[in-house]
N, C-alpha and C positions, 0 to 999 in steps of 0.2 A: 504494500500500500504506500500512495505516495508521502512522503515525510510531512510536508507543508499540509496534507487534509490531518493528517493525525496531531500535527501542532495546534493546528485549529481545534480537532476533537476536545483536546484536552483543555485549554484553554476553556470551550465552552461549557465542556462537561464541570471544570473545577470554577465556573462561577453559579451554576447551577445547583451545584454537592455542598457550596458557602450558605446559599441562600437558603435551602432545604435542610441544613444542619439546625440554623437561625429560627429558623420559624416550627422544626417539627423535632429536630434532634435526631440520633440515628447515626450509626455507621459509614456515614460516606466512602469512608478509603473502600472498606472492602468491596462495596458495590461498585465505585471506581473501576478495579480490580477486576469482576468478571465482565464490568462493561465492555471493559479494554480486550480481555482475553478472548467474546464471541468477537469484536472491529477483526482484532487480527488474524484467527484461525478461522472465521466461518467460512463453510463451504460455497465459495463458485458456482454460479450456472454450470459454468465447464465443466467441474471438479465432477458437481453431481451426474451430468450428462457422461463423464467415463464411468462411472461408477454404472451410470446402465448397465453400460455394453457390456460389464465384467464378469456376466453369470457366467460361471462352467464355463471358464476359459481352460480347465481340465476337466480330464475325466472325473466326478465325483468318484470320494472314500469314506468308506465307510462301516460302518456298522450296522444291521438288521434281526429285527428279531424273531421273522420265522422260521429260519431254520432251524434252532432250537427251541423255542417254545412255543411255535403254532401261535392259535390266537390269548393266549393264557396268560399271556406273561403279566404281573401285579406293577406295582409305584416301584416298590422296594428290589425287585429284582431289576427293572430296568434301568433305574439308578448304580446300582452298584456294576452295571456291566459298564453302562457308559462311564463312570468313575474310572474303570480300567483302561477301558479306552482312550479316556484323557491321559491316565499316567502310561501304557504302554505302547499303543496306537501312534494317540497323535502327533509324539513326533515324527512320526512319518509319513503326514499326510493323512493322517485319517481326520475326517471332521464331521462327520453327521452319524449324530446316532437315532434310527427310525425304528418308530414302533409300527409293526404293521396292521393283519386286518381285524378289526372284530373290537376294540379295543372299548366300545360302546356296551358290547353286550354281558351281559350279567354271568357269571360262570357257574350256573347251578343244572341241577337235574334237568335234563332235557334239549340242553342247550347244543349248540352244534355248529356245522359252517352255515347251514342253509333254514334254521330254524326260524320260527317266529313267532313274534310277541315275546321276545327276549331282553331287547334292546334297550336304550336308557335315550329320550329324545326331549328336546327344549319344546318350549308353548308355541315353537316358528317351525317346526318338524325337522329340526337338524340336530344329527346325531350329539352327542353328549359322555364324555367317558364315567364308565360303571365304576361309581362311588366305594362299591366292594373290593375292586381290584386297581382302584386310583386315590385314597381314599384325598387328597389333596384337593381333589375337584369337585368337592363338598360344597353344598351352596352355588351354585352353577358360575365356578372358578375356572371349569375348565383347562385346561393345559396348564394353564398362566406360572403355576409355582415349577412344575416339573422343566416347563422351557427355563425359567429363568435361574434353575439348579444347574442346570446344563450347560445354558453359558455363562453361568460361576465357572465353568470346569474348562472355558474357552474351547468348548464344542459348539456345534449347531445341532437345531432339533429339530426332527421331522417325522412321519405319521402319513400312514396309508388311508385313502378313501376308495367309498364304490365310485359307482359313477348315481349319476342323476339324484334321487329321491327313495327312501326308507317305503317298504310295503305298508310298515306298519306306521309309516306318517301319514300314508295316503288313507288307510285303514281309518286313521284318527282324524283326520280330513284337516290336518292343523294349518291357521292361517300363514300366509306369506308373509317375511319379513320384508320392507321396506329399510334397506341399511343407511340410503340416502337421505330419505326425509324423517324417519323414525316412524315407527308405527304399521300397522298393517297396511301391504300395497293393496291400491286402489288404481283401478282406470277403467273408465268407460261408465262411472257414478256407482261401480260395487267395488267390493271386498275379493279379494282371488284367494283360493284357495290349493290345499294339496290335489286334489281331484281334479283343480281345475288344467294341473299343469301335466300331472302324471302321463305317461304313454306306455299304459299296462299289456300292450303289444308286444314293447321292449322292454322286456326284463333280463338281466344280466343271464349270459348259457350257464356259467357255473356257481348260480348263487339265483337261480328264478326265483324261490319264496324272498330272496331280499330285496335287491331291490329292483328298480327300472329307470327307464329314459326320462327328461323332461323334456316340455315342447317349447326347445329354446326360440321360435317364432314368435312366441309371446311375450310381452312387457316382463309379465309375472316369470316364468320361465329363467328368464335373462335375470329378474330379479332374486329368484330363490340362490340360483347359483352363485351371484354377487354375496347375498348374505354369508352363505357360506366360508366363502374364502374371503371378505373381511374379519369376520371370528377370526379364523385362525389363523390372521396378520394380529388381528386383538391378543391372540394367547401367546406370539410371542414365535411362532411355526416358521421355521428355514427352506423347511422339504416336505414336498407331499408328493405320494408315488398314489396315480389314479391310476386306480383298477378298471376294468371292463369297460373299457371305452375305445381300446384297440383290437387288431388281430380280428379274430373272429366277432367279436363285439362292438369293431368300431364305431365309434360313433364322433365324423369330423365333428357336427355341430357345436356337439356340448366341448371338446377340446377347443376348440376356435373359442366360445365363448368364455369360458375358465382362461385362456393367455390372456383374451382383451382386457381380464378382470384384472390378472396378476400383474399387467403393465401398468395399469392406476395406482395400484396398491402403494403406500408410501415404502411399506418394507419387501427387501427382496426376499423371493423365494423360489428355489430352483422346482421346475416342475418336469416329474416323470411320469411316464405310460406305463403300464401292465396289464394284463401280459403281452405276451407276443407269438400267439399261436395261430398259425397262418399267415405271418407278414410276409408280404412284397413288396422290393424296393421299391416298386411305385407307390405302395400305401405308405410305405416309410416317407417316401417325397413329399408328403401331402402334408405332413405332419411336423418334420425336423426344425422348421422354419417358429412352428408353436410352442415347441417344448423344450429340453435340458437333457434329459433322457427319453429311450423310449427302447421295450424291451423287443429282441427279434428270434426270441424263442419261447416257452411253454417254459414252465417250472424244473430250474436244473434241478438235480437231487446228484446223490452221492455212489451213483452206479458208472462202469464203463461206458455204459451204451449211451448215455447221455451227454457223457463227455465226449465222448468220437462224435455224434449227432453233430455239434457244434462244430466241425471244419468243413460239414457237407449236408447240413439238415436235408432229408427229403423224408417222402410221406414213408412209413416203416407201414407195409401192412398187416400189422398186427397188433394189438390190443397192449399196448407198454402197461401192462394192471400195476407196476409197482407206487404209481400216483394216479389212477382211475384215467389217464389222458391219456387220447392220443400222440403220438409223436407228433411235430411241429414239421414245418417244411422254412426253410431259410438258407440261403449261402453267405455268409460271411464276407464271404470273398465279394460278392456281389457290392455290398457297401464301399468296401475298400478301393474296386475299381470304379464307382460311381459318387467317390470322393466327398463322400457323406459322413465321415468320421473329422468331427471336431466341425462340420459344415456351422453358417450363421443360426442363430434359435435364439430362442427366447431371452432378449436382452441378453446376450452372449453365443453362448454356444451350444451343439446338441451332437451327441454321443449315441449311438447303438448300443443298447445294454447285453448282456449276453449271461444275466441274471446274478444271484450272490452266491457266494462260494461254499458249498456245502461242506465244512473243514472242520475240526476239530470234535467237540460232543455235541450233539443232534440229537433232536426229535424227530417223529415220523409225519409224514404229511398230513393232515387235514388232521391230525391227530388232538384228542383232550389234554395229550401228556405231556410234561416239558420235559430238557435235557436229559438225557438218560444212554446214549448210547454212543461209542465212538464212527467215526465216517468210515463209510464201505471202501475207499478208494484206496490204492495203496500208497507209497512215498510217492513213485514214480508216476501214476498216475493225478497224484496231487501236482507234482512238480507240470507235468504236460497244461493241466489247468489255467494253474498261475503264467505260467508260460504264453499260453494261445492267448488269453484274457489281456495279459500285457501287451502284446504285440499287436493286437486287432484295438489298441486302445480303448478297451472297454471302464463302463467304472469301475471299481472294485470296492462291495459291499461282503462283506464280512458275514455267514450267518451263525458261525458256532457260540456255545456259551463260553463269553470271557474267564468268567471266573472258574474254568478251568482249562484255560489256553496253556496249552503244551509247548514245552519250547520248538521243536522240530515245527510245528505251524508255525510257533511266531516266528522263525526265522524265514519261513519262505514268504509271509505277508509281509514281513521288512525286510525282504530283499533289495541291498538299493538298484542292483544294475533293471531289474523288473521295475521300479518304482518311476527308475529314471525312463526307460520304454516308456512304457504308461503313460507318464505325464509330460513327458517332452521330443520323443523322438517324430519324425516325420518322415512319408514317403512309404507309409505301414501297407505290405500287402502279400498276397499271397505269392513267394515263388515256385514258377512247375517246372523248375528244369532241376530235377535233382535223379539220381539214378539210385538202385537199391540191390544190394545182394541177399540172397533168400535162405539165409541163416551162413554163419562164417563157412568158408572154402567150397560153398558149393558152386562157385564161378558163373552162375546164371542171374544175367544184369538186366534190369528192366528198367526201363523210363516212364517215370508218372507223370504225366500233366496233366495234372491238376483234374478234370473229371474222368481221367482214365486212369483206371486205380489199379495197383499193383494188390493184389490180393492173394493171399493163402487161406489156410482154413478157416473157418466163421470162426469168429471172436465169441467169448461166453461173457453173457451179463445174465441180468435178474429178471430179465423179460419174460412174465408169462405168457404161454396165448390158450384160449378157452377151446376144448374140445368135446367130441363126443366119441363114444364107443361103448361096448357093449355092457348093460349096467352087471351082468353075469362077472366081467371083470374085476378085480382086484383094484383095480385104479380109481373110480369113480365114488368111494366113500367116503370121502372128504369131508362130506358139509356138515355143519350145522346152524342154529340160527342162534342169532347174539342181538339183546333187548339196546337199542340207543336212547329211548327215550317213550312217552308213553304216545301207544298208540302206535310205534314206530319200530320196525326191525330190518335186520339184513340178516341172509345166506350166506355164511362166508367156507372157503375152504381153508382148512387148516392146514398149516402147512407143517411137514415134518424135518424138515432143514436143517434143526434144532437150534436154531438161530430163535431166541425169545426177543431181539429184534428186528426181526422181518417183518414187514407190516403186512396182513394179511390182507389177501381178495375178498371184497366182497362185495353183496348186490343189496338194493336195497327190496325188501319184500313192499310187492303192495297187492292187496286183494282184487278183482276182477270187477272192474265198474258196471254197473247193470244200464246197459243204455234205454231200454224199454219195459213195456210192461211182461213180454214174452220172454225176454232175458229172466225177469224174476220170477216167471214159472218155470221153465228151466233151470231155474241157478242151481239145480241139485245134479246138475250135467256137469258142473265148474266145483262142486263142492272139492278143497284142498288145494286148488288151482291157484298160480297166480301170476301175477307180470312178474318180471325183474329188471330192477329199472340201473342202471353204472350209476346217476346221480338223482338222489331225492327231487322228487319234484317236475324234472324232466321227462318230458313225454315222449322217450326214446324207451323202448323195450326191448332185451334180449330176445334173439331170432336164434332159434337152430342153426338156423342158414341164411344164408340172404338170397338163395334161391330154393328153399323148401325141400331139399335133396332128401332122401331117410335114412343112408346110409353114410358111415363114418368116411368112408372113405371119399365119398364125394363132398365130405364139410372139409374144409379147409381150414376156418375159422367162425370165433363167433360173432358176432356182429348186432348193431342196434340199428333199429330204425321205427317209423312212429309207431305208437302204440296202436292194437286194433284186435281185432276176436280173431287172430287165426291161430291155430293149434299149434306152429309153430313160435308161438310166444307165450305157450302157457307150463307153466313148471309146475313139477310137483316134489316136496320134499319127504323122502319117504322115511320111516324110524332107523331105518339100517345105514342112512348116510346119504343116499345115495339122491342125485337129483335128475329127474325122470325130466324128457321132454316128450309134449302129450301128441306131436304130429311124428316123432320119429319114431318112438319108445327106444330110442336110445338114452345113456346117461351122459353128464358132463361131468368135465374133468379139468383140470389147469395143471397145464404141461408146461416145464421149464424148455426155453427155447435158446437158439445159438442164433445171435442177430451174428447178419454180416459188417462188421465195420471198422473192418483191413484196408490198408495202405498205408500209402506213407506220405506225408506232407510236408511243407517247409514255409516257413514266411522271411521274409526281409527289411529292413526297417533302416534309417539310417539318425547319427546322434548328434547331440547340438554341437560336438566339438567335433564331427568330422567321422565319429565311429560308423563301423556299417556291424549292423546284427544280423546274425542269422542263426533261426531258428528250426531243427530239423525234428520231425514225430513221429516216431512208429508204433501205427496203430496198427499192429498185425499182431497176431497171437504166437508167434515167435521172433527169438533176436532176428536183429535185422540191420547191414551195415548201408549207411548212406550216404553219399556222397556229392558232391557240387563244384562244378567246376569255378574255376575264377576266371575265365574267359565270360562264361554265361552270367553272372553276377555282373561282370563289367558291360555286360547289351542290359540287362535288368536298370543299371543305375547307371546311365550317363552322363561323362562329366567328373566320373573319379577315377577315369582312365586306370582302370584296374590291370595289372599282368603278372603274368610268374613271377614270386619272390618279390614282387612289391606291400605284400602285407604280412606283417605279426598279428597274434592272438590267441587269444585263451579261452578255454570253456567254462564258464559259469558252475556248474553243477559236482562237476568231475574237480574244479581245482586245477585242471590241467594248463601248462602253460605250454602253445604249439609250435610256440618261435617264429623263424620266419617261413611263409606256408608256399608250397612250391604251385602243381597248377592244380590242385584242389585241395577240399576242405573236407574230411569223412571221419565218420565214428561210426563205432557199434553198439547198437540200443538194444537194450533188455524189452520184453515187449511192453506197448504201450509207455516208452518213456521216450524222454526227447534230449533232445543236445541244444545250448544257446553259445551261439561262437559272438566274441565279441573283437572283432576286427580294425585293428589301425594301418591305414593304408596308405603309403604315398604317391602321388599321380607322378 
């Protein structure tokens, strides 16, 4: 500021602070004092106008708390994870700790992902956290104390939502808030309500009894939404990851409307998508521009098959039952060549998420229970993770329980050379010139590029798929049924694994809807009969077959499609285990299966000081040696005139230091583990 306005200042200020001393008394200096200290540090137009543009200028880090505690998690335990997170985390980079879904709903008998009339909701029909398992948000506090413990802890705080509006706000018909003028909105000379805005057509696929769409066409619409996310600008909120409004659920509207909001908002707040089952880079296009995050897969968990999934998502035709979902379709690589990693978004930037890391002690999915079990994945398998996830620059959220993070995790989440990827290298993509030998000295050399895969035997993961065969069998006595709540049960097969943490299959029972009067003189045609549904709620039912076949040999798998009276959708659970289908009179079964998801991959990346990485992945179910020329690295990156014996480097994992590297770069990988060469090269 210039010296002569501030001479002035003072000046006027101090014949001002004489005469106000004179006449009222009071402290003059000190006020002086902060006068002076907003004149000279207040923030610029400017100032604040970069401070826009600064969202997720990286990748977000983080912390989350479904992977180990599902929706369950209390005050007190999520506090003390992010307290660790502050003291081990965040120096490096980690800064958001999010509580995910459900965090409204009450945790007593009956309750579940997909229940209702559970929930805890304000007099405006927006969600509310459950006082029993928040107890801080007593008195309708909301957030307010827990955000502002957390950035005590110089963390940021953030919290999952649905998309649109509560069933059971619509159920309660509760009026609109009006966040602008105060008071219930009004236009057109009424009162609007939840009914008035709801789009009970569109209710979220994986959560139908909760919630659904609003009809952001409307004033009211536009305005529930706005209510919304000023609360949680109110409560102090960093991060909100919305659910069900992409992937299969997109819904552009309501994201368009929710960024327009979040641009108002005085406080920033990074906004993410979920999930991301079924995205195209075109749907991604549509979106990146709105958001900070946004996921481009379905629910990682802690299996192989899920991890390979991620370097070549396509549709798997088979029932992945170890989290009730289908496989997801995505390529990675897709993004990275259509240069959508780190692209402009929402007041900053927007990143492809590729979901949180399922590491350390976990829970099981959709599960009641929290922490209890260590991650399925091996060292190497963990390390390929962190690996791909660094390289494809994704964010990196955290889901295991802190308080008892293992040193072998912490060390690979503070990895710095993965850190430094992550958050600052560029030019991240897939490379496909790499070649593969098919286990040591067998001299047989294959080139992958990239959708032509070098494959050996099917790789084994936890992937079940549902069968039928003969109930005389041995195999088909699995079931039994297990109470969730009242009124409410599943079929599940037990598994003998002897794994007490496997999470078991199962279906939901529901009894046989009588559409007519002629159905309920009949109904003793159906007596023991019933649907079975993959998710409460959903009006998809188990089919035999999806073309009515009667014999095993012609099902392939099991499959859902809508519910309706034909015999191959009715089940019968008999006392011996076994579960009958009433069009085949065959039984079902769930057979462990061998997904394919062999080859071998690599990506390349280059570093703020000039490093080039490369990162090589054997995803084959045997060792497997790989290698890369440094001719083809030097057509891949032009411009760092790469040749023989113009680079040194070392491997990250191994410790190994490789010297000077002649005309290629190769290692031998244990299966499903990877190599990260970090390369300094002079042109």
């Amino acid at each position: 500021m210039n010296v002569a306005v501030l001479s002035s200042l003072f000046i006027f200020y101090s014949l001002a602070c004489f005469q106000s001393f004179v006449e009222f008394g009071g402290d003059c200096h000190a006020d002086f004092k902060k006068f002076m200290f907003f004149i000279w540090f207040r923030p610029s137009a400017k100032t604040l106008a970069v401070k826009k543009g600064e969202q997720a200028l990286f990748p977000p880090r983080g912390w989350n708390s479904y992977d180990s505690f599902s929706w369950i998690i209390s005050e007190e335990e999520f506090l003390k994870n992010a307290e660790i997170v502050s003291q081990r985390l965040h120096p490096n980079g980690y800064e958001y700790v999010v509580i995910d879904y459900l965090w409204y709903r009450r945790k007593v008998d009956g309750a579940f992902t997909d229940s209702v009339g559970f929930d805890v909701i304000d007099q405006w029909g927006r969600m509310a956290p459950d006082p029993g398992r928040w107890p801080s948000s007593d008195g309708g506090k909301g957030f307010t104390e827990v955000a502002t413990k957390v950035h005590q802890m110089g963390l940021k705080f953030g919290f999952h939502v649905m998309r649109g509006i509560s069933t059971q706000a619509v159920n309660a018909n509760t009026p609109i808030l009006d966040s602008i003028k105060g008071g219930a909105y009004e236009e057109a000379g009424r009162q609007w309500t939840a009914k008035d805005i709801a789009l009970t057509d569109r209710t979220c696929k994986w959560m139908p009894h909760g919630f659904m769409s609003v009809n952001t066409s409307l004033g009211a619409g536009r305005a529930f939404l706005r209510s919304l996310y000023a609360q949680y600008a109110e409560w102090g909120v960093d991060f909100v990851k919305h659910d069900c409004v992409f992937g299969d659920d997109l819904d552009i509207n309501e994201i368009t409307v929710v960024s327009e909001v979040l641009k108002e908002l005085d406080r920033s707040i990074v906004y993410s998508l979920s999930p991301g089952t079924s995205v195209t880079p075109a749907m991604a296009q549509k979106v990146n521009g709105l958001v900070n995050m946004y996921r481009i897969t379905g629910d990682d968990w802690d299996t192989w098959g899920d991890v390979a999934a991620h370097f070549d998502i396509s549709i798997l035709l088979v029932f992945l039952f170890k989290h009730n979902f289908m496989a997801t379709l995505f390529r990675v690589r897709d993004l990275s060549a259509a240069n959508m990693i780190g692209a402009e978004g929402l007041l900053g930037k927007s990143w492809p998420d590729m979901d949180m890391l399922p590491l350390g002690i976990l829970t099981d999915p959709g599960s009641n229970e929290g922490p209890h079990r260590k991650t399925r994945l091996t060292i190497d398998e963990q390390r390929t993770q962190m690996t791909l996830w660094s390289m494809a620059k994704s964010p990196i959220m955290f889901g295991g329980d802190m308080r008892d993070l293992d040193d072998p995790t912490y060390q690979l989440l503070t990895n710095p050379i993965l850190l430094e990827i992550d958050s600052s290298s560029s030019d991240n993509r897939e490379f496909p010139s790499v070649t593969a030998l098919n286990g040591p000295g067998t001299g047989k050399q294959i080139i992958s590029q990239g959708i032509r895969k070098y494959l050996t035997k099917a790789d084994k993961s936890d992937s079940r798929v549902l069968g039928l065969t003969s109930c005389e069998d041995s195999k088909p006595d699995g079931w039994s049924i297990r109470t969730v709540g009242q009124d409410l049960a599943q079929i599940c097969w037990n598994d003998d694994s002897g794994s007490r943490y496997q999470a078991p299959f199962c279906l939901y029972k529901r009894k046989l809807p009588l559409a007519s009067d002629a159905d309920t003189i009949n109904n003793h045609n159906y007596q023991g009969k019933h649907h079975l549904l993959a998710t409460y709620g959903m009006e998809l039912c188990l089919d035999a077959s999806s073309n009515g076949k009667l014999t095993a040999k012609e099902f392939n798998r099991g499959s859902f499609s809508p519910c309706k009276w034909d015999a191959n959708q009715m089940w019968v659970l008999n006392n011996n285990g076994t579960l009958l289908n009433s069009h085949s009179g065959l039984c079902a079964t769930l057979n462990t299966v061998q997904d394919v998801s062999g080859g071998i991959r690599a990506w390349i990346a280059t570093g703020e000081k000039g490093q080039i990485y490369v990162a090589f992945f054997n995803l084959n179910s045997e060792k497997t040696t790989i290698s890369a020329n440094i001719s083809d690295l030097d057509k891949a990156l032009p411009g760092k005139n790469l040749k023989e014996g113009s680079c040194k480097g070392s491997e990250v994992w191994s410790g190994n230091d490789l010297g000077t590297i002649g005309g290629s770069v190769s290692m031998a990988l244990e299966t499903h583990a990877c190599a990260l060469f970090v390369l300094i090269c002079s042109g």
